[in-house]
PyMOL Python script that loads the backbone (N, CA, C, O; Angstrom):
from pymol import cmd

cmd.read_pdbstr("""\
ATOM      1  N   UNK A   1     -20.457 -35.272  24.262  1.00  0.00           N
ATOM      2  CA  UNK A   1     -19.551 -34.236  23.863  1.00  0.00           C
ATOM      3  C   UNK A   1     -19.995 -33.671  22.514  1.00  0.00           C
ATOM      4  O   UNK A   1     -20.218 -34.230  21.440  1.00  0.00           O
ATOM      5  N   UNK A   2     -20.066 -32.161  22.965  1.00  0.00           N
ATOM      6  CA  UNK A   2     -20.418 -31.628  21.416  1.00  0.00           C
ATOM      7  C   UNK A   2     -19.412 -31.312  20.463  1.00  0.00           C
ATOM      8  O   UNK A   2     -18.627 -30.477  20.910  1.00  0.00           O
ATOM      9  N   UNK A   3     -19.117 -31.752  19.107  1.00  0.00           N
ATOM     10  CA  UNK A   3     -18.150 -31.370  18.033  1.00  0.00           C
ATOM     11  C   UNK A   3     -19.111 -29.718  17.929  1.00  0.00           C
ATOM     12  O   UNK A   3     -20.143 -29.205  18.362  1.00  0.00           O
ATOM     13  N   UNK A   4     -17.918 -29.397  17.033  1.00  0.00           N
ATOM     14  CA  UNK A   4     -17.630 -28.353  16.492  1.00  0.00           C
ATOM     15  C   UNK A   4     -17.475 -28.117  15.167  1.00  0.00           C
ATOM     16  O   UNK A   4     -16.467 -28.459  14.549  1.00  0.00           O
ATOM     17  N   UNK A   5     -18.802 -27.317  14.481  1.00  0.00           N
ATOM     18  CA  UNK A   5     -18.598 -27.026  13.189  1.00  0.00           C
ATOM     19  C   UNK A   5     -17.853 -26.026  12.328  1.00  0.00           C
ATOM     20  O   UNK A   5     -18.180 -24.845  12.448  1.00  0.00           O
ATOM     21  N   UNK A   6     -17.029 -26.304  11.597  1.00  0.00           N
ATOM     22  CA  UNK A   6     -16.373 -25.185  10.993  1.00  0.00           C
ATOM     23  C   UNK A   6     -17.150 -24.850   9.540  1.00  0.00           C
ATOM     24  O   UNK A   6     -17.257 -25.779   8.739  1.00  0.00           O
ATOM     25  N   UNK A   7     -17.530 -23.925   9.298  1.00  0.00           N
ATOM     26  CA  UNK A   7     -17.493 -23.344   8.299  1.00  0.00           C
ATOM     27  C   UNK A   7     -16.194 -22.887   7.116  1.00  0.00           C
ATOM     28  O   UNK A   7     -15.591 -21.884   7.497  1.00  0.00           O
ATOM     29  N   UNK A   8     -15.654 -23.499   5.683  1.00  0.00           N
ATOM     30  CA  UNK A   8     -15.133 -23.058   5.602  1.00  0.00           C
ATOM     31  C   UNK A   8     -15.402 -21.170   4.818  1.00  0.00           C
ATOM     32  O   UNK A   8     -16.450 -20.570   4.580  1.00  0.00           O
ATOM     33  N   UNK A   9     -14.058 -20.785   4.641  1.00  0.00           N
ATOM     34  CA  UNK A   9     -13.987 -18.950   4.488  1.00  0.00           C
ATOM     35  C   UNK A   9     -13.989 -19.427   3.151  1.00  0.00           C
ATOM     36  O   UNK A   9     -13.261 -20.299   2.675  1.00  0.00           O
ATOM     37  N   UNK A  10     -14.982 -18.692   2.529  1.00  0.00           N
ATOM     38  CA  UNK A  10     -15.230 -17.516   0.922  1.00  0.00           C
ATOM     39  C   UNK A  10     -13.597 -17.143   0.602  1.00  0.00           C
ATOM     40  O   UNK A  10     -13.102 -16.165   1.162  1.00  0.00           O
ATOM     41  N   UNK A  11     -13.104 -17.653   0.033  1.00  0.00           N
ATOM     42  CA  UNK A  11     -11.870 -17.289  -0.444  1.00  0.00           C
ATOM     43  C   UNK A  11     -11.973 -16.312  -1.809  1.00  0.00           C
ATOM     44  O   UNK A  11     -11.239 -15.324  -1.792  1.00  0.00           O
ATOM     45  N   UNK A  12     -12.774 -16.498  -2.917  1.00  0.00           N
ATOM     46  CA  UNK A  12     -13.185 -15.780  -3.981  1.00  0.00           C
ATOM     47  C   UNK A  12     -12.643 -14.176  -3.608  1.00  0.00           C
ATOM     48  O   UNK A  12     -11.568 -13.626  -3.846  1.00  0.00           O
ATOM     49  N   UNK A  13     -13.617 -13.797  -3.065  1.00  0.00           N
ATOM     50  CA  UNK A  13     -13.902 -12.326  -2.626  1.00  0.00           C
ATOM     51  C   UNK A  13     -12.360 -11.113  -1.682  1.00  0.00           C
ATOM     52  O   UNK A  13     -12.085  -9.914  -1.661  1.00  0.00           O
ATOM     53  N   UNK A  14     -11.725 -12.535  -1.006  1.00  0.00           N
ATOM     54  CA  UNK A  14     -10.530 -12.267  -0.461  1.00  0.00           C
ATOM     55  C   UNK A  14      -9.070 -12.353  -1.293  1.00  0.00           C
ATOM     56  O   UNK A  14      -8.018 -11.842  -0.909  1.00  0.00           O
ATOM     57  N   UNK A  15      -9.254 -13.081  -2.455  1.00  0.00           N
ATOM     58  CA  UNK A  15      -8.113 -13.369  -3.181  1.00  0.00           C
ATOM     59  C   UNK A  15      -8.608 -12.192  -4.412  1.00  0.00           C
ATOM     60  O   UNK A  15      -7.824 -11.886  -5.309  1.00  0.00           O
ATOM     61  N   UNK A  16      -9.520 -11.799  -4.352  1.00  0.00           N
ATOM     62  CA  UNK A  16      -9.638 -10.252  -5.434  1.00  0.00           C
ATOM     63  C   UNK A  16      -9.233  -9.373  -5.214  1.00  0.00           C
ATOM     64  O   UNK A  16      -8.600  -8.663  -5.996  1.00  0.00           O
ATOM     65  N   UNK A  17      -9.547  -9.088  -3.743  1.00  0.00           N
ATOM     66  CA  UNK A  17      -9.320  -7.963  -3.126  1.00  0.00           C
ATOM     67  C   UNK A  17      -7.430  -8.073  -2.953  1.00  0.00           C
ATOM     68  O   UNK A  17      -6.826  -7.001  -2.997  1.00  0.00           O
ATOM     69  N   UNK A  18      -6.738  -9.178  -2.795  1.00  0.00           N
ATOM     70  CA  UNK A  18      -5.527  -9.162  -2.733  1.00  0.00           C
ATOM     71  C   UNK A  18      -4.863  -9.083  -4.438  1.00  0.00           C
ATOM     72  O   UNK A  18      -3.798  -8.559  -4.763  1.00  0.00           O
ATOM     73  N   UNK A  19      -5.507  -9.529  -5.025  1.00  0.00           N
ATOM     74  CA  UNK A  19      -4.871  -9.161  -6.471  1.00  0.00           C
ATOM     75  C   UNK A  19      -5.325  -7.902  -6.275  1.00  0.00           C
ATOM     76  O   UNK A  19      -4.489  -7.208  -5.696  1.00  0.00           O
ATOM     77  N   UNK A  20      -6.321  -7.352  -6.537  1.00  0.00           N
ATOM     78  CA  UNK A  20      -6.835  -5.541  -6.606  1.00  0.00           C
ATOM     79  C   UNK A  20      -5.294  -5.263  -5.931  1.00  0.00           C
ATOM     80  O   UNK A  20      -4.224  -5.069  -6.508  1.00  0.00           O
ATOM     81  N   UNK A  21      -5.562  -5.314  -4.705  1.00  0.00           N
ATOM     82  CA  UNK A  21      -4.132  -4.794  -3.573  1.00  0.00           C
ATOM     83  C   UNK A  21      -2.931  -4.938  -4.013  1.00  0.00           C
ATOM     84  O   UNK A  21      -2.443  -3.812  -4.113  1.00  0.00           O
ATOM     85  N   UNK A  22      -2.093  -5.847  -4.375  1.00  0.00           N
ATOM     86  CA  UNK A  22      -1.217  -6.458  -4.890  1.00  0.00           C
ATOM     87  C   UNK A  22      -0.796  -5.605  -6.177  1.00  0.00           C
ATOM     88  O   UNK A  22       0.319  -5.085  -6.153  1.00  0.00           O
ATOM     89  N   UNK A  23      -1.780  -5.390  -7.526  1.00  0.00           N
ATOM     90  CA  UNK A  23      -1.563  -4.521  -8.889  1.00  0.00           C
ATOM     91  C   UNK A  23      -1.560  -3.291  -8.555  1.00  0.00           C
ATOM     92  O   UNK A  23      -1.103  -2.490  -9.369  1.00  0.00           O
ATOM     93  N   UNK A  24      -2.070  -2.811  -7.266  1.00  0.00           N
ATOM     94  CA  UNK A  24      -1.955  -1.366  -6.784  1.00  0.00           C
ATOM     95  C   UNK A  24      -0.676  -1.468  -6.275  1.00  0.00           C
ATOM     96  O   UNK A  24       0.169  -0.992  -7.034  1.00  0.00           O
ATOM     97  N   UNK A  25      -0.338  -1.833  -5.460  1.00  0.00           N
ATOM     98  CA  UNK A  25       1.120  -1.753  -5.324  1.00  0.00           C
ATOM     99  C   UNK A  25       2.177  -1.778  -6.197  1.00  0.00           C
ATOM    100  O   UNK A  25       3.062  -0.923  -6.231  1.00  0.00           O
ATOM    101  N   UNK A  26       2.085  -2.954  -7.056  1.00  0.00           N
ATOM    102  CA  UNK A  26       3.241  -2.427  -8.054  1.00  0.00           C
ATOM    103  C   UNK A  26       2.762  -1.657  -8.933  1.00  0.00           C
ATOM    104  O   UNK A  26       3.426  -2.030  -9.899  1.00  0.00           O
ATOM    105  N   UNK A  27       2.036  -0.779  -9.354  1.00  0.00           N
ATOM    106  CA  UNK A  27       1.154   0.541  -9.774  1.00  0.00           C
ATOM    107  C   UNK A  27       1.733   1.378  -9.298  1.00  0.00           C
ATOM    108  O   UNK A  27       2.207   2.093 -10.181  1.00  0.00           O
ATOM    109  N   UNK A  28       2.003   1.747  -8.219  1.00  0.00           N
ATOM    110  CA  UNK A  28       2.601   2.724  -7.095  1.00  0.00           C
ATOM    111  C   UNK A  28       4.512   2.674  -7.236  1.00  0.00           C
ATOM    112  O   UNK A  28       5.383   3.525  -7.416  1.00  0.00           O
ATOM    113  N   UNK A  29       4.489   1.255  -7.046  1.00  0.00           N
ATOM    114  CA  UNK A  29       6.099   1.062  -7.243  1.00  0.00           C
ATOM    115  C   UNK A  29       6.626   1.627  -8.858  1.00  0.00           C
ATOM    116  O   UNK A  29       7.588   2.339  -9.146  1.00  0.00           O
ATOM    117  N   UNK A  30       5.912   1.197  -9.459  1.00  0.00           N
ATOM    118  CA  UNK A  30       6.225   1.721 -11.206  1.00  0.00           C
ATOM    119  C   UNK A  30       6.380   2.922 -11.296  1.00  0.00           C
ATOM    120  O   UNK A  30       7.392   3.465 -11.737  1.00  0.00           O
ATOM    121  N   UNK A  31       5.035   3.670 -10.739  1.00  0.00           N
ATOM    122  CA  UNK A  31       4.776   5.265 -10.651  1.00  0.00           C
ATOM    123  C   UNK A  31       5.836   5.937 -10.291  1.00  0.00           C
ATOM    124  O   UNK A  31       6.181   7.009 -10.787  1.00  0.00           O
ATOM    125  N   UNK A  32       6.487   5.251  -9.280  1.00  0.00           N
ATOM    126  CA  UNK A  32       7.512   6.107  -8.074  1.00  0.00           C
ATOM    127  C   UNK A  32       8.386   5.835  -8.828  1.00  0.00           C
ATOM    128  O   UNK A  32       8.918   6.900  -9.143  1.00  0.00           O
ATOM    129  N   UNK A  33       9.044   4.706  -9.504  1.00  0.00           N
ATOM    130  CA  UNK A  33      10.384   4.330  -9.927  1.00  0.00           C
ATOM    131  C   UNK A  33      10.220   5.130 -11.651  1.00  0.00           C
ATOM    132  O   UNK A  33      11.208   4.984 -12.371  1.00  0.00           O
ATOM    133  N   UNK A  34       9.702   5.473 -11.906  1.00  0.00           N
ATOM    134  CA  UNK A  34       9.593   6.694 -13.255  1.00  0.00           C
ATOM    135  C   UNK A  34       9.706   8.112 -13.108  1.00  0.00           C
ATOM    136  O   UNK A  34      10.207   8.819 -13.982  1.00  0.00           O
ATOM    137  N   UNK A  35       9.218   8.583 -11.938  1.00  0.00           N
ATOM    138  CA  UNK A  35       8.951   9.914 -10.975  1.00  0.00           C
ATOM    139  C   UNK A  35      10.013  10.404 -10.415  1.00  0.00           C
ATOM    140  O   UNK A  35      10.515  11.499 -10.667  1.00  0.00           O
ATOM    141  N   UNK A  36      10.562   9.241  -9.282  1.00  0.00           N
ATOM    142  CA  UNK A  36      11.655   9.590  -9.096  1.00  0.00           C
ATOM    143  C   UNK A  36      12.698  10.512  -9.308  1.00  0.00           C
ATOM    144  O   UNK A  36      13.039  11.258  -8.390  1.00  0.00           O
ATOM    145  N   UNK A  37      13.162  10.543 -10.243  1.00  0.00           N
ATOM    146  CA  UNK A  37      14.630  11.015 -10.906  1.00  0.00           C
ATOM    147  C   UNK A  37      14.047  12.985 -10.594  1.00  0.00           C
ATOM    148  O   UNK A  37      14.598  13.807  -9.861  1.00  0.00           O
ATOM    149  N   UNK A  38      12.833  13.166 -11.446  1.00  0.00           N
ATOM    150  CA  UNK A  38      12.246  14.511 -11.385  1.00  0.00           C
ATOM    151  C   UNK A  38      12.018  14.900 -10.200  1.00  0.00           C
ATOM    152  O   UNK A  38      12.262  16.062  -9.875  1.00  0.00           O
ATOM    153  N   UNK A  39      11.483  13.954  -9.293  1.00  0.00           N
ATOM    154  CA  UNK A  39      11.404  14.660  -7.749  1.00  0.00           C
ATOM    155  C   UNK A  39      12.681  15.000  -7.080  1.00  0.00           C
ATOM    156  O   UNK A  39      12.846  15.869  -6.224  1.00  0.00           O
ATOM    157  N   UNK A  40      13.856  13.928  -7.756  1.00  0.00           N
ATOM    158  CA  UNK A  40      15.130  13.919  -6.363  1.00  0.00           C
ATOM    159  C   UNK A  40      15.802  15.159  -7.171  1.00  0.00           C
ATOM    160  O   UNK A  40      16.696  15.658  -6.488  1.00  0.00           O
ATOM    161  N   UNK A  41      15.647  15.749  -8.325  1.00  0.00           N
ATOM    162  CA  UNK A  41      16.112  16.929  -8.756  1.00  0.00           C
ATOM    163  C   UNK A  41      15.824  17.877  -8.151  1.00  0.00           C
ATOM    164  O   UNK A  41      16.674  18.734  -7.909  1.00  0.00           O
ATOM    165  N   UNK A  42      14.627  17.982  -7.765  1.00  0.00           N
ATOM    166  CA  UNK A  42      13.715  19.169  -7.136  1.00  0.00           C
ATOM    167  C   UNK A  42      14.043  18.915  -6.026  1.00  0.00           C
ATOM    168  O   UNK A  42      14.396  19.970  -5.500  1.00  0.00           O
ATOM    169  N   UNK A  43      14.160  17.825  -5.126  1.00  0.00           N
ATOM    170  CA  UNK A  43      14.100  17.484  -4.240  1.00  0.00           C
ATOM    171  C   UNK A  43      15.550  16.743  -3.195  1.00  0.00           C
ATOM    172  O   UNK A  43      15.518  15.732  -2.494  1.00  0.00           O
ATOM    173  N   UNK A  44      16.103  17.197  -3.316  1.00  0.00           N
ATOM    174  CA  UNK A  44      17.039  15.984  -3.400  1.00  0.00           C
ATOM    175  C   UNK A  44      17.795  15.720  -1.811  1.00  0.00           C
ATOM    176  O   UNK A  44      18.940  15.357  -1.541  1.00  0.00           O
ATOM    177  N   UNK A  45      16.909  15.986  -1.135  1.00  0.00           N
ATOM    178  CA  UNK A  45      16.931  15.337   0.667  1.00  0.00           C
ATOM    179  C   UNK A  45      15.785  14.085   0.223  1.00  0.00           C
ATOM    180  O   UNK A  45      15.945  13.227   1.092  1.00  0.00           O
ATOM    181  N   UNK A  46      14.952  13.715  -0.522  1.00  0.00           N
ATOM    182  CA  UNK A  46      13.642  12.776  -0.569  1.00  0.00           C
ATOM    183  C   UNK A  46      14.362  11.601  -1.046  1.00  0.00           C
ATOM    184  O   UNK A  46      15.045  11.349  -2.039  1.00  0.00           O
ATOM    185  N   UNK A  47      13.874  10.786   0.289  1.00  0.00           N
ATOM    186  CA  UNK A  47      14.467   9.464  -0.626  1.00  0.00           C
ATOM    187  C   UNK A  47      13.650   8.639  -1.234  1.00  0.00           C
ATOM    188  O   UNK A  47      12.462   8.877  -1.018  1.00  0.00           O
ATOM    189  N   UNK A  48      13.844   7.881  -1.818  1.00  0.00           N
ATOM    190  CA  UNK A  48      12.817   6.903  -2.672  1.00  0.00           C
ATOM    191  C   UNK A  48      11.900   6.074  -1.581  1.00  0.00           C
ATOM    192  O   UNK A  48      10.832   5.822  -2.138  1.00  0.00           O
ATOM    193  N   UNK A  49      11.912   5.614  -0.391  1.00  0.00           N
ATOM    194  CA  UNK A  49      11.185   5.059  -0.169  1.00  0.00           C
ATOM    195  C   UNK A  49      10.299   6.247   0.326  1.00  0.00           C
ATOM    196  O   UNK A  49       9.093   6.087   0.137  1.00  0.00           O
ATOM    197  N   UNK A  50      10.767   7.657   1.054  1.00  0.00           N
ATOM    198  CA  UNK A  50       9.540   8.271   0.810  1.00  0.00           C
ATOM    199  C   UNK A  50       8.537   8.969   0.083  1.00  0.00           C
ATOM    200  O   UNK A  50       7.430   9.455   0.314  1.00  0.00           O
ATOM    201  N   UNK A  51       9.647   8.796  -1.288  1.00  0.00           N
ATOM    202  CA  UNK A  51       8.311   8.946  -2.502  1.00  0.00           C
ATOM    203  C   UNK A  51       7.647   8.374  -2.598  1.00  0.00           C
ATOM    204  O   UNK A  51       6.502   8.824  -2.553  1.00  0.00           O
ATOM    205  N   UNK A  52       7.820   7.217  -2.765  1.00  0.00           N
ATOM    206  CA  UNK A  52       7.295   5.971  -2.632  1.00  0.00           C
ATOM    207  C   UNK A  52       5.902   6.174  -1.981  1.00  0.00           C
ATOM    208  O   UNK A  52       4.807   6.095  -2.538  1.00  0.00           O
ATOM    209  N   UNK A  53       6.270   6.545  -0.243  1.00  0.00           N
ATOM    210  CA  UNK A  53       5.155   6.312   0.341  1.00  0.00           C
ATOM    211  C   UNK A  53       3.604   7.560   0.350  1.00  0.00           C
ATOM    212  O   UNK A  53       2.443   7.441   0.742  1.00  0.00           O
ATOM    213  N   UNK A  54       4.574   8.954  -0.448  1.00  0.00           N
ATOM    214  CA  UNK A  54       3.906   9.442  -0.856  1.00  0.00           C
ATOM    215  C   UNK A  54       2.593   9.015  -1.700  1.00  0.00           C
ATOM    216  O   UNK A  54       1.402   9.154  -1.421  1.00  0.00           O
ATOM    217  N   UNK A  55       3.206   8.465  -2.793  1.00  0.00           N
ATOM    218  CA  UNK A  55       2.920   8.281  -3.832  1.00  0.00           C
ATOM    219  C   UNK A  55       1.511   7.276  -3.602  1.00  0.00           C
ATOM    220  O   UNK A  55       0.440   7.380  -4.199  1.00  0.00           O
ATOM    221  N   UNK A  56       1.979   6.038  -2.280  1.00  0.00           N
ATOM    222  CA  UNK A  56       1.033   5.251  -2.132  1.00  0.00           C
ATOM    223  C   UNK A  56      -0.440   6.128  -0.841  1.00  0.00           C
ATOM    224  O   UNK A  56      -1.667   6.032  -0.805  1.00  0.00           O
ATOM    225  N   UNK A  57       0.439   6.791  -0.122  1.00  0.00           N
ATOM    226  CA  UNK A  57      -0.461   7.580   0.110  1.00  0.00           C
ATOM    227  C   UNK A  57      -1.414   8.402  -0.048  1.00  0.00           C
ATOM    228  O   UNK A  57      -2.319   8.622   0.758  1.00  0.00           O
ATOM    229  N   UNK A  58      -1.163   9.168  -1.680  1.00  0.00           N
ATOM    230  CA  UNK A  58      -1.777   9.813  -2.024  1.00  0.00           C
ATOM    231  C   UNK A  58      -3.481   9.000  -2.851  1.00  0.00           C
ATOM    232  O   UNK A  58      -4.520   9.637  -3.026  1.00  0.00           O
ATOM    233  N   UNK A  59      -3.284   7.620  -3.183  1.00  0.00           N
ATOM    234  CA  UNK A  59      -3.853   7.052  -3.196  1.00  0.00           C
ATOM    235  C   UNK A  59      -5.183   6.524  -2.023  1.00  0.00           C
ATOM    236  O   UNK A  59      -6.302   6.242  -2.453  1.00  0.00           O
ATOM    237  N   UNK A  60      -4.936   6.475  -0.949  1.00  0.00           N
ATOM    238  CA  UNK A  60      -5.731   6.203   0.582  1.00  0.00           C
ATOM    239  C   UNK A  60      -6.447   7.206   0.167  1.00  0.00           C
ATOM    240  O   UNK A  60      -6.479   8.136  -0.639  1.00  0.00           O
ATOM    241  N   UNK A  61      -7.157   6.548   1.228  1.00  0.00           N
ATOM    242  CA  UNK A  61      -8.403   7.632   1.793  1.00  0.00           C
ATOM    243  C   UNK A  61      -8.194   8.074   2.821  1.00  0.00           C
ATOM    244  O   UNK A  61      -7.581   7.412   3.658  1.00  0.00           O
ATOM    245  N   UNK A  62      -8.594   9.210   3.052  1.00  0.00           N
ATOM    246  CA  UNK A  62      -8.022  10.112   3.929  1.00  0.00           C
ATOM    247  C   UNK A  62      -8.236  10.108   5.347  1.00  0.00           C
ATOM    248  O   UNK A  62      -9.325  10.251   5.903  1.00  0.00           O
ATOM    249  N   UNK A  63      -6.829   9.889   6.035  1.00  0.00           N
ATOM    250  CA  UNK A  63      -6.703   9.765   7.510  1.00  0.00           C
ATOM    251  C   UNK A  63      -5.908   8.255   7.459  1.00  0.00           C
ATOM    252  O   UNK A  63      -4.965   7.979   8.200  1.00  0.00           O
ATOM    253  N   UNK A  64      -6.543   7.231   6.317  1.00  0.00           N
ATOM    254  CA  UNK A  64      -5.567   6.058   6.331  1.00  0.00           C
ATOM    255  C   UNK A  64      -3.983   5.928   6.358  1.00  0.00           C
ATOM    256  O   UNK A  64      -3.273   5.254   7.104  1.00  0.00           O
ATOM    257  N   UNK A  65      -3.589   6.938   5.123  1.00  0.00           N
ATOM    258  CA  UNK A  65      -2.143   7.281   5.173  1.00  0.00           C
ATOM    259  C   UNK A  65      -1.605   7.958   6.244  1.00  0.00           C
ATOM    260  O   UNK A  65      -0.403   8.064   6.489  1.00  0.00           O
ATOM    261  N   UNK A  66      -2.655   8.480   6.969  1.00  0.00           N
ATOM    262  CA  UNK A  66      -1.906   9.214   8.408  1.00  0.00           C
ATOM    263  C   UNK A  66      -1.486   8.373   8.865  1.00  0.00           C
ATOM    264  O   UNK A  66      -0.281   8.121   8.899  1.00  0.00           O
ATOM    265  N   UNK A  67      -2.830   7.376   9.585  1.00  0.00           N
ATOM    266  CA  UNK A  67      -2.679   6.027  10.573  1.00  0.00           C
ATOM    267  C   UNK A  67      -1.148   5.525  10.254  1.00  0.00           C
ATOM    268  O   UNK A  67      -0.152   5.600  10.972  1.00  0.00           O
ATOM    269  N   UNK A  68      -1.321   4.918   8.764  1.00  0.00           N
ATOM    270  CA  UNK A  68       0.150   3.899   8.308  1.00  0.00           C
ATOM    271  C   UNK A  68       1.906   4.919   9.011  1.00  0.00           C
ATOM    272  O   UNK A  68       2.844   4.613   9.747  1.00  0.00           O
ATOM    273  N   UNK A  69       1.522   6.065   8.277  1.00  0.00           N
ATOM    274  CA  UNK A  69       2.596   6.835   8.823  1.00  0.00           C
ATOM    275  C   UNK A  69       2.881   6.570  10.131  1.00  0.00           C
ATOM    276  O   UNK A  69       3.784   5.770  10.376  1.00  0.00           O
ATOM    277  N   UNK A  70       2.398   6.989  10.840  1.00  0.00           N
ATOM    278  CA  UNK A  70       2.323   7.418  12.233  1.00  0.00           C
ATOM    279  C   UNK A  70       2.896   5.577  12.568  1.00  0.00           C
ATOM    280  O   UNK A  70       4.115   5.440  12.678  1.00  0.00           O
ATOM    281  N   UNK A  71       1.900   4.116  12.728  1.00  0.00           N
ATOM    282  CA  UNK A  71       2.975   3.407  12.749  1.00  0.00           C
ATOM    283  C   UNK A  71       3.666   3.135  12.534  1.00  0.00           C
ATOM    284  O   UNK A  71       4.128   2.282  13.292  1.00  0.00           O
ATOM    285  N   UNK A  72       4.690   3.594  11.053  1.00  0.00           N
ATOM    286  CA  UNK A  72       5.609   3.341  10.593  1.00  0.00           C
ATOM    287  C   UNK A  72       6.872   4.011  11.242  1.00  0.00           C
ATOM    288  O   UNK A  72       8.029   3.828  10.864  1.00  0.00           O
ATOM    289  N   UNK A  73       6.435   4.885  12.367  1.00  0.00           N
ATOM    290  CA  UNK A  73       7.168   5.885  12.783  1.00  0.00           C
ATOM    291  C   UNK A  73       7.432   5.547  14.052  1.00  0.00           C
ATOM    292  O   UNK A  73       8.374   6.064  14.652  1.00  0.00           O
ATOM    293  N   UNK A  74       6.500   4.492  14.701  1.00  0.00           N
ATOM    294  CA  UNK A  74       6.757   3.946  16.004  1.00  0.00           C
ATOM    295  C   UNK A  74       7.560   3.125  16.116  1.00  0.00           C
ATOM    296  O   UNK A  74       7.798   2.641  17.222  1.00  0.00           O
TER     297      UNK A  74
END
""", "prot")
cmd.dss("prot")
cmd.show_as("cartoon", "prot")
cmd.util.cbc("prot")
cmd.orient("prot")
């Protein structure tokens, strides 16, 4: 009987990319929760979570924020 080798996963490279991810988000949350008040003046059908998702959207690269939308909508 043959065992089976596991390799373990590079965690380094994956736990950066989730801090990177992670400080962008509350980056975005900060942004929006300062912004806010001036948009819902101008704006004031917009609710905060879709400034919000503006806000994180405008960040993506383009066609990503479509994708997210579009499931967020399913």
């Amino acid at each position: 009987m043959r065992t089976k080798k596991y390799h373990p996963i590079a965690l380094g490279a994956s736990e950066a990319t989730r801090e990177r991810d992670v400080r962008q988000e509350i980056d975005n949350f900060l942004q929006a929760l300062s912004s806010y008040p001036d948009r819902f003046a101008r704006e004031p059908h917009l609710s905060f979570a879709q400034h919000l998702f503006r806000i994180s959207a405008a960040g993506q690269p383009p066609g990503v924020a479509e994708v997210s939308r579009r499931s967020r909508l399913e």
